[in-house]
Structure formats: structure tokens, C-alpha cells
N, CA and C atoms of all chains as a GROMACS GRO file, in nm:
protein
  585
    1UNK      N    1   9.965  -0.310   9.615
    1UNK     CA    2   9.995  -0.186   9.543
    1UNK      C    3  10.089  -0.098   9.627
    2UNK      N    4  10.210  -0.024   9.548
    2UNK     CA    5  10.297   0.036   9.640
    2UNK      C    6  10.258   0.142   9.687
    3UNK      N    7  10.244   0.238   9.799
    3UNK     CA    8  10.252   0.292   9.852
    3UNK      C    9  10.282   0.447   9.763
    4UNK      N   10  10.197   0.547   9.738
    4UNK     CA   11  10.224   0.668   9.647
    4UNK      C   12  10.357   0.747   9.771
    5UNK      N   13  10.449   0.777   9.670
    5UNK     CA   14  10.563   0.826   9.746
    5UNK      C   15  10.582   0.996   9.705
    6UNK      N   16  10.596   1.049   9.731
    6UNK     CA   17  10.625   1.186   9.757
    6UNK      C   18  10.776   1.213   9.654
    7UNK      N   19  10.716   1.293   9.517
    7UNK     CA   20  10.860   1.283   9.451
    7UNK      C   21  10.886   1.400   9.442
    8UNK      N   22  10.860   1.500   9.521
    8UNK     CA   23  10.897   1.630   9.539
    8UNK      C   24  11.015   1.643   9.636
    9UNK      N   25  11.132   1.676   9.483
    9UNK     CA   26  11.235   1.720   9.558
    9UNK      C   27  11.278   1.796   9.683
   10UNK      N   28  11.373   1.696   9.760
   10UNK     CA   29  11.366   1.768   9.886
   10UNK      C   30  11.416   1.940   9.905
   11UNK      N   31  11.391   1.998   9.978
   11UNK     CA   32  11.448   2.141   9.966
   11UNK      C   33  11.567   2.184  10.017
   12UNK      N   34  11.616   2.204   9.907
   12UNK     CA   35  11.794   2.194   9.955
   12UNK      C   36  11.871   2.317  10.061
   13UNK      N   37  11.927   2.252  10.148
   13UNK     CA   38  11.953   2.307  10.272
   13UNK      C   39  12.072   2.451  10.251
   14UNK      N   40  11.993   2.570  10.280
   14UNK     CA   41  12.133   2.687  10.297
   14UNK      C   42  12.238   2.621  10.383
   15UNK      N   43  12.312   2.598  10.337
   15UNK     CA   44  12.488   2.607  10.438
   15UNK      C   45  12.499   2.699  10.491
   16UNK      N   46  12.563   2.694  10.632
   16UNK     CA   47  12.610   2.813  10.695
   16UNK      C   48  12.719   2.793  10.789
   17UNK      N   49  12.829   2.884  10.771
   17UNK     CA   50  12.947   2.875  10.900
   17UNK      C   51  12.912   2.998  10.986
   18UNK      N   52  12.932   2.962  11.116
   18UNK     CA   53  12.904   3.027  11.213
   18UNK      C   54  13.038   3.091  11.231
   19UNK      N   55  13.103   3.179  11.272
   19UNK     CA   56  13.217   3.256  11.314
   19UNK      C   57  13.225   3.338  11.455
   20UNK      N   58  13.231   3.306  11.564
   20UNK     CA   59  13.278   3.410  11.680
   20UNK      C   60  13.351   3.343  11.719
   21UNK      N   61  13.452   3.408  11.851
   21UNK     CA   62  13.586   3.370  11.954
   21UNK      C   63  13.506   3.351  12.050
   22UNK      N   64  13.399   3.363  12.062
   22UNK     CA   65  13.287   3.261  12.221
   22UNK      C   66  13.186   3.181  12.164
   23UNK      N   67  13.262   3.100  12.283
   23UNK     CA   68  13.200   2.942  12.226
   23UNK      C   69  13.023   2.961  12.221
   24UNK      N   70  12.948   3.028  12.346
   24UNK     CA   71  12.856   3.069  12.383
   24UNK      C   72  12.750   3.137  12.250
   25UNK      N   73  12.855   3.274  12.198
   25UNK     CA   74  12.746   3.319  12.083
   25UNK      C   75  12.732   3.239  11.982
   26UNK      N   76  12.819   3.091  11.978
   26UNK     CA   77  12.810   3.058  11.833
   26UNK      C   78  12.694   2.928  11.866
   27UNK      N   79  12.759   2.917  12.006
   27UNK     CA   80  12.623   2.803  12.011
   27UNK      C   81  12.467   2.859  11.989
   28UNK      N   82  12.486   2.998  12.032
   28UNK     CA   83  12.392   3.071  12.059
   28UNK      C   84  12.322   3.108  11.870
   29UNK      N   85  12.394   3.090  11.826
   29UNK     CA   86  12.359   3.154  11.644
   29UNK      C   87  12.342   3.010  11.600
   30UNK      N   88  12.405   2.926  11.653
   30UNK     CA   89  12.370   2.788  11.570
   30UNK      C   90  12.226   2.750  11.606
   31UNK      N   91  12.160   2.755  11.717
   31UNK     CA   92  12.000   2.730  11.792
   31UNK      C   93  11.928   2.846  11.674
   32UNK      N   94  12.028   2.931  11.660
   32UNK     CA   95  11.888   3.038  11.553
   32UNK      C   96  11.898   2.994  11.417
   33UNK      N   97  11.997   2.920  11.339
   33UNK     CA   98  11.971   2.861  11.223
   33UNK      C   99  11.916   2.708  11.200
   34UNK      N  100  11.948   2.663  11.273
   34UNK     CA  101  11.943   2.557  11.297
   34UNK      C  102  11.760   2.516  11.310
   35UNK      N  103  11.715   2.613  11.355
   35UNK     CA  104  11.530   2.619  11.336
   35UNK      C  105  11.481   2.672  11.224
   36UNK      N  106  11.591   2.722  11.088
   36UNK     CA  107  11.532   2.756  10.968
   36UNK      C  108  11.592   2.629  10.890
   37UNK      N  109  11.554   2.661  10.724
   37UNK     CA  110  11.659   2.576  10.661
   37UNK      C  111  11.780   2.570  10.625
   38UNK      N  112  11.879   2.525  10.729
   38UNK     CA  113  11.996   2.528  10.715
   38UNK      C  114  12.083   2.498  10.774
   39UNK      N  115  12.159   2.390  10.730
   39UNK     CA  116  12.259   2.309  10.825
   39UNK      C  117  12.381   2.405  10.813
   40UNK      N  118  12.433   2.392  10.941
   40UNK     CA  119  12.628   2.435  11.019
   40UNK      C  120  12.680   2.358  10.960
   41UNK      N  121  12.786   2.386  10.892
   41UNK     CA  122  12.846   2.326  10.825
   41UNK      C  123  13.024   2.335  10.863
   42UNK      N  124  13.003   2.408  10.928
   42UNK     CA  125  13.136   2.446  11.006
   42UNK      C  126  13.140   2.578  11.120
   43UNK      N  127  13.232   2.565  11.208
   43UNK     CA  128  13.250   2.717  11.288
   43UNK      C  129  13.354   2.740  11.318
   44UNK      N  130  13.398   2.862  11.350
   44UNK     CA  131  13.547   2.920  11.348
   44UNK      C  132  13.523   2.983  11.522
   45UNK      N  133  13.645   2.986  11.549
   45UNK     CA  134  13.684   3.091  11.679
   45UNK      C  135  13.739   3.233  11.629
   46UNK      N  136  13.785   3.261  11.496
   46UNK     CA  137  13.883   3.348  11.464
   46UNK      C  138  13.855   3.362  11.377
   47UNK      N  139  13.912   3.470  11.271
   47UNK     CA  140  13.899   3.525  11.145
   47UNK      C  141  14.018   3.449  11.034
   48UNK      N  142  14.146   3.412  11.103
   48UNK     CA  143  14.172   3.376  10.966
   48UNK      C  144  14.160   3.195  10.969
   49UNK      N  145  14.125   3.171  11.095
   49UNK     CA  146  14.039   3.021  11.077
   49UNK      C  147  13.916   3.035  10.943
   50UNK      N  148  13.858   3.156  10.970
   50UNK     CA  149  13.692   3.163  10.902
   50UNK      C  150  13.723   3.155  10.793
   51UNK      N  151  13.896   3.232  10.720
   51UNK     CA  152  13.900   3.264  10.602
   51UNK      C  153  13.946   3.082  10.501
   52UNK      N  154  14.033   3.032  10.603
   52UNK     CA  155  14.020   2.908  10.544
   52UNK      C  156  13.893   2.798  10.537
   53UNK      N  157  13.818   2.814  10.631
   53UNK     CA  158  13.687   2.763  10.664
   53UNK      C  159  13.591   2.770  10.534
   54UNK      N  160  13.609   2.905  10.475
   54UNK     CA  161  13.505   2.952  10.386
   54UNK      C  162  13.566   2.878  10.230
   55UNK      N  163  13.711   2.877  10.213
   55UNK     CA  164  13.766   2.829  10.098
   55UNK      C  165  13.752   2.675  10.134
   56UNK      N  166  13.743   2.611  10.256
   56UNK     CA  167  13.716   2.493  10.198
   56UNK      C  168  13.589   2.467  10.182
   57UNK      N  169  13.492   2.528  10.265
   57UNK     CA  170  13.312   2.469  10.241
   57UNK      C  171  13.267   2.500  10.158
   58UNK      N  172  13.282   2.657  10.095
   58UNK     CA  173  13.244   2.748  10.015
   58UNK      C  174  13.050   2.767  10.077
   59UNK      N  175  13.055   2.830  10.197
   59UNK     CA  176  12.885   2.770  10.222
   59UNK      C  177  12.800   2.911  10.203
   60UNK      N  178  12.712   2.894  10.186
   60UNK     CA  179  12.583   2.948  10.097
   60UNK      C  180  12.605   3.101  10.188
   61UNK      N  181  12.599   3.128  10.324
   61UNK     CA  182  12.626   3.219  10.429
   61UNK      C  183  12.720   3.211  10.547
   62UNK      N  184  12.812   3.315  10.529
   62UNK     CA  185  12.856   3.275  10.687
   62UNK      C  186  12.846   3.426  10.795
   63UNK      N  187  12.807   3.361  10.894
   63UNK     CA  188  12.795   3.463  10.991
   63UNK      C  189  12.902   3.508  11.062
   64UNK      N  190  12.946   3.572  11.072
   64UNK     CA  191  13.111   3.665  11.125
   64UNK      C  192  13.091   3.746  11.207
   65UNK      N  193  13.167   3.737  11.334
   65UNK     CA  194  13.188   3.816  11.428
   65UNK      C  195  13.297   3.937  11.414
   66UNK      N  196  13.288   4.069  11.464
   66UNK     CA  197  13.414   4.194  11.429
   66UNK      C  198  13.481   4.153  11.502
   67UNK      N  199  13.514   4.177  11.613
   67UNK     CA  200  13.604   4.174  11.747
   67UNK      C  201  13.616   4.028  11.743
   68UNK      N  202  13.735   3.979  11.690
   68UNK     CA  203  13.812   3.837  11.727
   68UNK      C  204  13.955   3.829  11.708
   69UNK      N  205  14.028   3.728  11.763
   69UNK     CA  206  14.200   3.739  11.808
   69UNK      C  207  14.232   3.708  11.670
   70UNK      N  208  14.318   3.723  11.624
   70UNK     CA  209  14.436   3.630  11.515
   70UNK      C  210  14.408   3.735  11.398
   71UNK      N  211  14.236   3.782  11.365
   71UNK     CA  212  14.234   3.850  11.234
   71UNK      C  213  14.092   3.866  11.290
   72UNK      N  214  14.075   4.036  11.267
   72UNK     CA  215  13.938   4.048  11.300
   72UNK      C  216  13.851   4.040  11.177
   73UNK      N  217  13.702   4.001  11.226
   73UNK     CA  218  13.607   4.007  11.124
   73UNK      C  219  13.611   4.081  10.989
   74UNK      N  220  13.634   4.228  11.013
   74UNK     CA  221  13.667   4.319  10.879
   74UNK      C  222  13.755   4.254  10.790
   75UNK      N  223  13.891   4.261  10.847
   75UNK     CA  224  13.991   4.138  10.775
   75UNK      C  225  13.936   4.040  10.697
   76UNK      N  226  13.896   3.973  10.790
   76UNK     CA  227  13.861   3.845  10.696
   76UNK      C  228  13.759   3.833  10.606
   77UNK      N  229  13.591   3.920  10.608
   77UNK     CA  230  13.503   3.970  10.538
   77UNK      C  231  13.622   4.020  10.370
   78UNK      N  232  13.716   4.131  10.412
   78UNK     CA  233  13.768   4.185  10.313
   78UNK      C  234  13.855   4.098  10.224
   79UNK      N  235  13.929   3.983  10.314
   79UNK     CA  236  14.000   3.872  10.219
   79UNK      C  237  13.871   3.784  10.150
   80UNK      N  238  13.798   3.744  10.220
   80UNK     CA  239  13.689   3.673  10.163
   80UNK      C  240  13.613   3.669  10.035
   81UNK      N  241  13.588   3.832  10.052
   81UNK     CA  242  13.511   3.907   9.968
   81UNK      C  243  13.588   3.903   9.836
   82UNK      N  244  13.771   3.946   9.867
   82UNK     CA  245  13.813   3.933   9.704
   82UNK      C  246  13.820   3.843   9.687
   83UNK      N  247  13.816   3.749   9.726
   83UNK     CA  248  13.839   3.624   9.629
   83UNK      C  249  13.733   3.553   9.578
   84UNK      N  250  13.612   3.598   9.669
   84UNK     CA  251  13.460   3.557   9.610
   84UNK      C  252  13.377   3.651   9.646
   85UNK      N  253  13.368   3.758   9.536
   85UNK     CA  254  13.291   3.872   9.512
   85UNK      C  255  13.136   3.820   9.574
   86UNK      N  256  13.107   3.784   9.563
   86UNK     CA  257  12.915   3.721   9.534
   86UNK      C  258  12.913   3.683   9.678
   87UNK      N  259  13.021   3.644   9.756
   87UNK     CA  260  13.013   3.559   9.875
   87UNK      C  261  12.849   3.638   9.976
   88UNK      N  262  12.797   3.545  10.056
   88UNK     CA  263  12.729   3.638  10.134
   88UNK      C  264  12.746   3.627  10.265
   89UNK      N  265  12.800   3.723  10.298
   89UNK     CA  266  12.880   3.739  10.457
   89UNK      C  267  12.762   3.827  10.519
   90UNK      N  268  12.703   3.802  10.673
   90UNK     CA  269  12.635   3.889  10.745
   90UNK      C  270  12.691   3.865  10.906
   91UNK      N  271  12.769   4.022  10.882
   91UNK     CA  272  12.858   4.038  11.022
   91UNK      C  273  12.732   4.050  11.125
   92UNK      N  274  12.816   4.001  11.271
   92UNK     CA  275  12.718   3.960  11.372
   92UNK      C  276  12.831   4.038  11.464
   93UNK      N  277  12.741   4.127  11.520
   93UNK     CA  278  12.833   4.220  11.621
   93UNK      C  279  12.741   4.330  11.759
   94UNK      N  280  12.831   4.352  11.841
   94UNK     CA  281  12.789   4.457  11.921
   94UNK      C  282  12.749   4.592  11.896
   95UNK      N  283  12.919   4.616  11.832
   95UNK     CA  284  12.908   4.721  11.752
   95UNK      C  285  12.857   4.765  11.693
   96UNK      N  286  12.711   4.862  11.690
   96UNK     CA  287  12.651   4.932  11.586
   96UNK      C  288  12.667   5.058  11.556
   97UNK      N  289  12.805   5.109  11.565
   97UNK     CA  290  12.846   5.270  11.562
   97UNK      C  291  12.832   5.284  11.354
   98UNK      N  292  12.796   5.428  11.318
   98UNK     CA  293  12.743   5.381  11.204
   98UNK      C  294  12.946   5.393  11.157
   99UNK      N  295  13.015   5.408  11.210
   99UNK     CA  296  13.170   5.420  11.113
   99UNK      C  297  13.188   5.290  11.061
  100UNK      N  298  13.169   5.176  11.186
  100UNK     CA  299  13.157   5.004  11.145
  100UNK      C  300  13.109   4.977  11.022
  101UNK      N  301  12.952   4.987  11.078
  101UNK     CA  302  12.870   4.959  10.946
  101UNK      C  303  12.898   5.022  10.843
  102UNK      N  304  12.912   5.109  10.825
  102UNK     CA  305  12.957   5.192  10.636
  102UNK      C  306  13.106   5.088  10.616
  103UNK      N  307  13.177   5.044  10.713
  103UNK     CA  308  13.340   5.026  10.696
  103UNK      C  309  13.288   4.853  10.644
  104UNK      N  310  13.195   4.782  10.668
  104UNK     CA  311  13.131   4.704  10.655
  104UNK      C  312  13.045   4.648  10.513
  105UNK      N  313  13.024   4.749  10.481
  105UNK     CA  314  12.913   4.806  10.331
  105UNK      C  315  13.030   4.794  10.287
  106UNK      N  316  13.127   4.903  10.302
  106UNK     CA  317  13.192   4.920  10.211
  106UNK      C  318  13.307   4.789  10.186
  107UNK      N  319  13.313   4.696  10.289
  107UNK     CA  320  13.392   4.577  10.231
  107UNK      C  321  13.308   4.463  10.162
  108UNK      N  322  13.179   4.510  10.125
  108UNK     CA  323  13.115   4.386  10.069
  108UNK      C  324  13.023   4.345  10.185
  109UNK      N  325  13.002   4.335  10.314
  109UNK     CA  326  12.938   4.254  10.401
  109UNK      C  327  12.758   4.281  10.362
  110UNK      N  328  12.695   4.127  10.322
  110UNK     CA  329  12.580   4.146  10.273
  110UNK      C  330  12.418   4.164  10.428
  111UNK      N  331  12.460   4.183  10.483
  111UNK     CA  332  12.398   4.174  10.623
  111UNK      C  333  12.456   4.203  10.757
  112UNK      N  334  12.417   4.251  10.803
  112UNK     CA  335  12.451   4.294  10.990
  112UNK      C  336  12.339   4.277  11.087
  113UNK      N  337  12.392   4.148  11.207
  113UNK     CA  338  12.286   4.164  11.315
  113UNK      C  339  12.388   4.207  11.425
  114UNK      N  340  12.250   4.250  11.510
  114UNK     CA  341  12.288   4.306  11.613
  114UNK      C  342  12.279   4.184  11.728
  115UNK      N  343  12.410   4.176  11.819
  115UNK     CA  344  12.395   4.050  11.892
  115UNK      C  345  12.251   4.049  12.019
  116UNK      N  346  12.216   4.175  12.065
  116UNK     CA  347  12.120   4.216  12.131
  116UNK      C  348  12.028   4.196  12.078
  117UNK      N  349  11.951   4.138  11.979
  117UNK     CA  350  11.827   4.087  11.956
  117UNK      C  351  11.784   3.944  11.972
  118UNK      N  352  11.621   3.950  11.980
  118UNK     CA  353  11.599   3.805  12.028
  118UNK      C  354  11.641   3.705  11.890
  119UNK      N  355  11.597   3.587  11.921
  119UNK     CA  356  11.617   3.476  11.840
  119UNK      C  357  11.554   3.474  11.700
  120UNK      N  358  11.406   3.505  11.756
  120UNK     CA  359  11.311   3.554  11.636
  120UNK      C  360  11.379   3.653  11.558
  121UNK      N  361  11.406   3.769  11.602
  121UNK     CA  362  11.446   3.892  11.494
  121UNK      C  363  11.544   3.868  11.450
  122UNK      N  364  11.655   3.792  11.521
  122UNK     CA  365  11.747   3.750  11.446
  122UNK      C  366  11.744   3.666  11.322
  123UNK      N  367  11.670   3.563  11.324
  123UNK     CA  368  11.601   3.474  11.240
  123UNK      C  369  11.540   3.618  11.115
  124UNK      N  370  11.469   3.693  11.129
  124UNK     CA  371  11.370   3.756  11.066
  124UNK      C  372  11.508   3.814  10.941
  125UNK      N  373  11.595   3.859  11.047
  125UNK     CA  374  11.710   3.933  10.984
  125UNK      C  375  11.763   3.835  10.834
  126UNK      N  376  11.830   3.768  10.885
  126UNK     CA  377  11.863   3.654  10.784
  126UNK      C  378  11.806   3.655  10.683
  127UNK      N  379  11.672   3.565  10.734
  127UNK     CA  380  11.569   3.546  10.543
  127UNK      C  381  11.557   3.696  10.494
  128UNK      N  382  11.529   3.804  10.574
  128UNK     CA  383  11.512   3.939  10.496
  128UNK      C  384  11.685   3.919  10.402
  129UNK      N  385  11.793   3.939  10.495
  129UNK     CA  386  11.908   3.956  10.408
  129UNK      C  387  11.953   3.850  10.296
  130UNK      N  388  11.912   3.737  10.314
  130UNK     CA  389  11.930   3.600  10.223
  130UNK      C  390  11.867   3.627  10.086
  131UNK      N  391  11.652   3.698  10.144
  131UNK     CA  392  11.614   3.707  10.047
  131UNK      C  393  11.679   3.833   9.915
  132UNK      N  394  11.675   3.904  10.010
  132UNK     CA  395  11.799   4.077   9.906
  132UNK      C  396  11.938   4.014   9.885
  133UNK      N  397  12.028   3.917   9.937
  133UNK     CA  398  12.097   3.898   9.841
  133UNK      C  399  12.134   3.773   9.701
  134UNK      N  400  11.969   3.719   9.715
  134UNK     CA  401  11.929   3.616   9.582
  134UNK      C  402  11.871   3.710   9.510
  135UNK      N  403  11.817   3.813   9.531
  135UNK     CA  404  11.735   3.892   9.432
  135UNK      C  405  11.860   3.991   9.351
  136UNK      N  406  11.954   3.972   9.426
  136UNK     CA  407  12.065   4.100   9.367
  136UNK      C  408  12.182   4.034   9.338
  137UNK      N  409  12.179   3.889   9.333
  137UNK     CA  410  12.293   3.835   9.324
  137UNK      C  411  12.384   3.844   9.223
  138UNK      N  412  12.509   3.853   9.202
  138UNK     CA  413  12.554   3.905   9.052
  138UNK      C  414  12.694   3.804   9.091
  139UNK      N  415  12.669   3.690   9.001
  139UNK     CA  416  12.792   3.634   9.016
  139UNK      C  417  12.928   3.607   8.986
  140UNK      N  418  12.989   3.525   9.054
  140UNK     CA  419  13.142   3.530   8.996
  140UNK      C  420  13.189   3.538   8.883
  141UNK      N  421  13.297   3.608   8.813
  141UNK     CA  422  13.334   3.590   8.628
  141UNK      C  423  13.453   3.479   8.682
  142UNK      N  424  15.240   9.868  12.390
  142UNK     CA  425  15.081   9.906  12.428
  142UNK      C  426  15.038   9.749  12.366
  143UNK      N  427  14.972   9.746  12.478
  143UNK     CA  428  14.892   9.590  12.497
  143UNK      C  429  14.774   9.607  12.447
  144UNK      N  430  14.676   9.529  12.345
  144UNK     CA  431  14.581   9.549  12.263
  144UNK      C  432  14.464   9.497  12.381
  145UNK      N  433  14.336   9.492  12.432
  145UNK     CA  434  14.302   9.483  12.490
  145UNK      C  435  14.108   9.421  12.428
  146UNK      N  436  14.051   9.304  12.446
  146UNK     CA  437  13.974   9.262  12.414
  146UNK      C  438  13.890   9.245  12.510
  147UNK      N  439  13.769   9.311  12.544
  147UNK     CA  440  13.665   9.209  12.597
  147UNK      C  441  13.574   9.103  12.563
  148UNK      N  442  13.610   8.981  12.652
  148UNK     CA  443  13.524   8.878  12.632
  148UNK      C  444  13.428   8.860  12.708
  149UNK      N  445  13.316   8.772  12.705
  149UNK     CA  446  13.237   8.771  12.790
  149UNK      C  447  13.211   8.611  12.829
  150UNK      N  448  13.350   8.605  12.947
  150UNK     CA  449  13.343   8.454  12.982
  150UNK      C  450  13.201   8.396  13.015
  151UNK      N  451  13.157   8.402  13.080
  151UNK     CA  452  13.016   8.347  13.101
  151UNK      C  453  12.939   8.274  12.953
  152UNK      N  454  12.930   8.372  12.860
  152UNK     CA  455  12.902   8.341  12.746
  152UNK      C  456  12.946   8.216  12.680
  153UNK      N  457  13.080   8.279  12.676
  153UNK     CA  458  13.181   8.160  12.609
  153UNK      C  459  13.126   8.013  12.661
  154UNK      N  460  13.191   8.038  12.769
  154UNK     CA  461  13.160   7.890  12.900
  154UNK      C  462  13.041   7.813  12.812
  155UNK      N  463  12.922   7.904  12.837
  155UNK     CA  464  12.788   7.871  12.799
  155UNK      C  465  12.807   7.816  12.649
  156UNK      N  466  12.853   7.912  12.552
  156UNK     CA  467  12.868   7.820  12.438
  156UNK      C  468  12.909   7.691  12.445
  157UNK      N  469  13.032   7.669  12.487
  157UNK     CA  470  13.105   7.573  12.484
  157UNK      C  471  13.035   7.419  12.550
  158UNK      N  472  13.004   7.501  12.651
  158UNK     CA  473  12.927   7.383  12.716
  158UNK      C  474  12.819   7.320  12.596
  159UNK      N  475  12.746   7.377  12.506
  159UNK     CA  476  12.621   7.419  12.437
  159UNK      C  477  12.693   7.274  12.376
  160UNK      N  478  12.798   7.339  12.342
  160UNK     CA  479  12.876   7.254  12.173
  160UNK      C  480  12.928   7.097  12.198
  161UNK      N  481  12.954   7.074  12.350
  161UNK     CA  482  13.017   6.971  12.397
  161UNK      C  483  12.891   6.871  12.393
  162UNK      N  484  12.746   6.949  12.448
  162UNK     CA  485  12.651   6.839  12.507
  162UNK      C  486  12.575   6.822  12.333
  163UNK      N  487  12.598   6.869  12.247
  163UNK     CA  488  12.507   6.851  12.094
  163UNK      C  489  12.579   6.741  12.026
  164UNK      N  490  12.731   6.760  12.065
  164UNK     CA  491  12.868   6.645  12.043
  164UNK      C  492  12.845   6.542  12.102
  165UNK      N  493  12.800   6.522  12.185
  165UNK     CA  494  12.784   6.378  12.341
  165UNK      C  495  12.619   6.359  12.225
  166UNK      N  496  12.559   6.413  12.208
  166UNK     CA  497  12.413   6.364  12.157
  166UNK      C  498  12.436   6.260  12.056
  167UNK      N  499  12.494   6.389  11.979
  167UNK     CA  500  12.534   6.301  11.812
  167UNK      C  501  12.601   6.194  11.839
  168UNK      N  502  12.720   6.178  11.903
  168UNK     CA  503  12.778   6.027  11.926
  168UNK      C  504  12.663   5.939  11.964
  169UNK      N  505  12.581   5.978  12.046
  169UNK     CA  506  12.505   5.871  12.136
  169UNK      C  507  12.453   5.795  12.014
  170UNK      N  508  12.368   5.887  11.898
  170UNK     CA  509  12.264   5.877  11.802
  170UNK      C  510  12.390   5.728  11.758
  171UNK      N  511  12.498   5.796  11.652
  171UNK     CA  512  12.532   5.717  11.579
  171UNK      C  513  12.589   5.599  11.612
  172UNK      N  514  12.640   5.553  11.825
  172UNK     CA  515  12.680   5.454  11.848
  172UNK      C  516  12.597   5.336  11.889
  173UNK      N  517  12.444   5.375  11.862
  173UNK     CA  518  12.358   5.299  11.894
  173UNK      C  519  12.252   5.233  11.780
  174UNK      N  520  12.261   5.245  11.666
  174UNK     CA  521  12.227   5.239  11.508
  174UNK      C  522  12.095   5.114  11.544
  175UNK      N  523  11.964   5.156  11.532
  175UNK     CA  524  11.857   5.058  11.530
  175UNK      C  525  11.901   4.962  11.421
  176UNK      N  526  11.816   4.836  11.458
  176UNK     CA  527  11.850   4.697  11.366
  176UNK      C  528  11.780   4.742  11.243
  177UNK      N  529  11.647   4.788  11.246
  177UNK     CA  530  11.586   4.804  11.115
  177UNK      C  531  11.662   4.945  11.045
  178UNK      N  532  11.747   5.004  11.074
  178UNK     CA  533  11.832   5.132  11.003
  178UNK      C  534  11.948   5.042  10.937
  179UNK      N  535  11.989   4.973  11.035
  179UNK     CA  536  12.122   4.911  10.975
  179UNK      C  537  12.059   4.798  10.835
  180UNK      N  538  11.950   4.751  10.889
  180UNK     CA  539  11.863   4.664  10.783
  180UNK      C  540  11.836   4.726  10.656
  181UNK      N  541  11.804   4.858  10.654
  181UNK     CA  542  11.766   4.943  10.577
  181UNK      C  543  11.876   4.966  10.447
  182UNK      N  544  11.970   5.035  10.540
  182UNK     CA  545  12.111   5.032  10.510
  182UNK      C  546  12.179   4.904  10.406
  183UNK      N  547  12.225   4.808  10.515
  183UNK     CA  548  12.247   4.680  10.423
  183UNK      C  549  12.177   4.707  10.259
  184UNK      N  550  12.044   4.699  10.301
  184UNK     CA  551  11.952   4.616  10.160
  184UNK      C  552  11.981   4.742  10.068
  185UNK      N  553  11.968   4.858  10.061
  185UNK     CA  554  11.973   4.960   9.984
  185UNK      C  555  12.118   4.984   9.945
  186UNK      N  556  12.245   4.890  10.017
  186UNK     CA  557  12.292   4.865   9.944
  186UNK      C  558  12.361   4.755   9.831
  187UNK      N  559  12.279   4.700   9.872
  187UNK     CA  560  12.298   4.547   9.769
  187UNK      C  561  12.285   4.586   9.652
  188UNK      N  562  12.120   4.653   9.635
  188UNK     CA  563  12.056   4.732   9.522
  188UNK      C  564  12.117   4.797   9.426
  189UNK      N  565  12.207   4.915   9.556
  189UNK     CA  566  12.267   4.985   9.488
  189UNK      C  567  12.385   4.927   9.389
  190UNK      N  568  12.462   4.823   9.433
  190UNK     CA  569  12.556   4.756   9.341
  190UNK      C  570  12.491   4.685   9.241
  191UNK      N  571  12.362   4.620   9.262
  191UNK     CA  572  12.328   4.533   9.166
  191UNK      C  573  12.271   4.627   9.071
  192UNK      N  574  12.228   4.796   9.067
  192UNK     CA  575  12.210   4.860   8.972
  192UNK      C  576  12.326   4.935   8.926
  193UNK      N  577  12.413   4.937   8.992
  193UNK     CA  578  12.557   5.026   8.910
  193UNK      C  579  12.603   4.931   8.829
  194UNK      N  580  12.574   4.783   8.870
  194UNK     CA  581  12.638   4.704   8.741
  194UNK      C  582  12.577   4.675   8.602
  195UNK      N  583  12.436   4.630   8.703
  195UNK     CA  584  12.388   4.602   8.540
  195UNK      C  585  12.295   4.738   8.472
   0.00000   0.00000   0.00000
């Protein structure tokens, strides 16, 4: 007799691109997703790397750094954003002056961590912001 | 004829000083934004768009 198999669909993995110009924080953000559900699916050094990055994966979240060479985070959040309203971007930065963050809100960015927190809160951050932006999601026309 | 005002430097000084260190505060406040404010922030405004639309 065969063996009863488990037909509960597997649980399909959040995508995520990682985005900073150090190699360090991204390795460092990939160890914090990488223990929830959700495979890297790509990472950028730069912003307008991220912006092509995101048009080809199209992935579920990407995490974005402000301060990077070629096109900073804002930039590319703001190209991102028009072309995929719904996108869910959560900038990852030093910077917590509140001019950022409102400049941030106001380009669409669905989440902000602070790079100074541990692994855990960082983690905590995410599913809190993942879960508020499936509950509010309003998608593309 | 030269119009002639007394001030009372000491005072002034003292204001000024008053106004510079309430200025140095407020920056401090807003360049240091707790995670759960900015958290706060974020989510209240997701909300807010997902109720101006629908």
C-alpha cells in the first residue's frame, strides 16, 4: 500500500530583491529573509541596477537602500513606483530624520527599517509591513 | 539727532541662547525617529490611501 502523501499545497515563497552599495548589508538582509518565507531572487549594488532588477523579476518585495552611487534609493523607489503603483518597496536606511521618511511616504515606499536593529526586529518589521500591505493592497489598472 | 534705544544685552544673549538650544533639541527629536513611530507612520499610511480610494 502506498505511502499517504501530503497534498497540501506547498506555501508559495515571497520573492525578494535585496538592494544596497555594501556587499556586507545585503548579505546581512539576505540572513534576515532568508529565515522567513522567502527566497532572493536577485540583488543590486545601485538604484538604477534595482530599477531594472525589479522590471525583470517583478518580486513580491524589494528592500532598498537611500544612500547609493548611480541613482539613489528615492529615485529609484519613485521610478519604480510609477510604473507599478501596488509595487511593495520597504526602504532600508540609516537615515531616520522624519524629512526622509515623509519624502518616502510620499513616493509610495510601503515600509522603512532602520539598519540599527537586530535581526529579529527586523524580521518583525517585514511581516508587520507585508501583512498592511496585503490587507491594503489596491492593484494595478 | 541720533535716536537712541536701550537694550538689555544680557537678556538678549540669554534669549538667544534659549532659542538656539530648543532648535538643537527639536533636530535631535526628529533626526533620530524610533522604529515603532516610523512603523506607525508607514502603516497609517497605507490605510490612508487604501481609504481615499475606495
Amino acid at each position: 500500500m502506498p505511502e499517504a502523501q501530503d497534498r497540501t499545497p506547498p506555501k508559495k515563497k515571497i520573492r525578494v530583491i535585496v538592494v544596497d552599495d555594501e556587499t556586507h548589508v545585503r548579505t546581512l538582509i539576505k540572513s534576515v529573509v532568508s529565515g522567513m518565507n522567502c527566497d532572493v531572487v536577485g540583488e543590486a549594488g545601485n538604484g538604477r541596477d534595482a530599477v531594472s532588477l525589479f522590471d525583470k523579476q517583478k518580486p513580491h518585495i524589494m528592500l532598498l537602500d537611500i544612500n547609493m552611487p548611480l541613482k539613489s534609493g528615492k529615485q529609484a523607489l519613485a521610478d519604480i513606483k510609477q510604473k507599478y503603483p501596488s509595487a511593495c518597496i520597504i526602504m532600508l536606511t540609516s537615515l531616520t530624520d522624519r524629512e526622509t521618511i515623509e519624502d518616502c511616504i510620499e513616493l509610495g515606499a510601503s515600509g522603512f527599517i532602520r539598519k540599527d536593529l537586530s535581526i529579529d526586529e527586523m524580521r518583525g518589521v517585514i511581516k508587520k509591513t507585508w501583512k498592511a500591505y496585503r490587507e491594503t493592497l489596491i492593484t494595478d489598472q | 539727532m541720533i535716536a537712541k534705544e536701550k537694550y538689555d544685552l544680557a537678556k538678549l544673549l540669554e534669549e538667544i541662547e534659549e532659542d538656539e538650544e530648543e532648535q538643537t533639541r527639536d533636530l535631535t527629536q526628529e533626526k533620530d525617529i524610533p522604529q515603532d513611530t516610523i512603523t506607525e507612520l508607514m502603516l497609517a499610511s497605507l490605510w490612508k490611501k487604501k481609504n481615499n480610494i475606495t
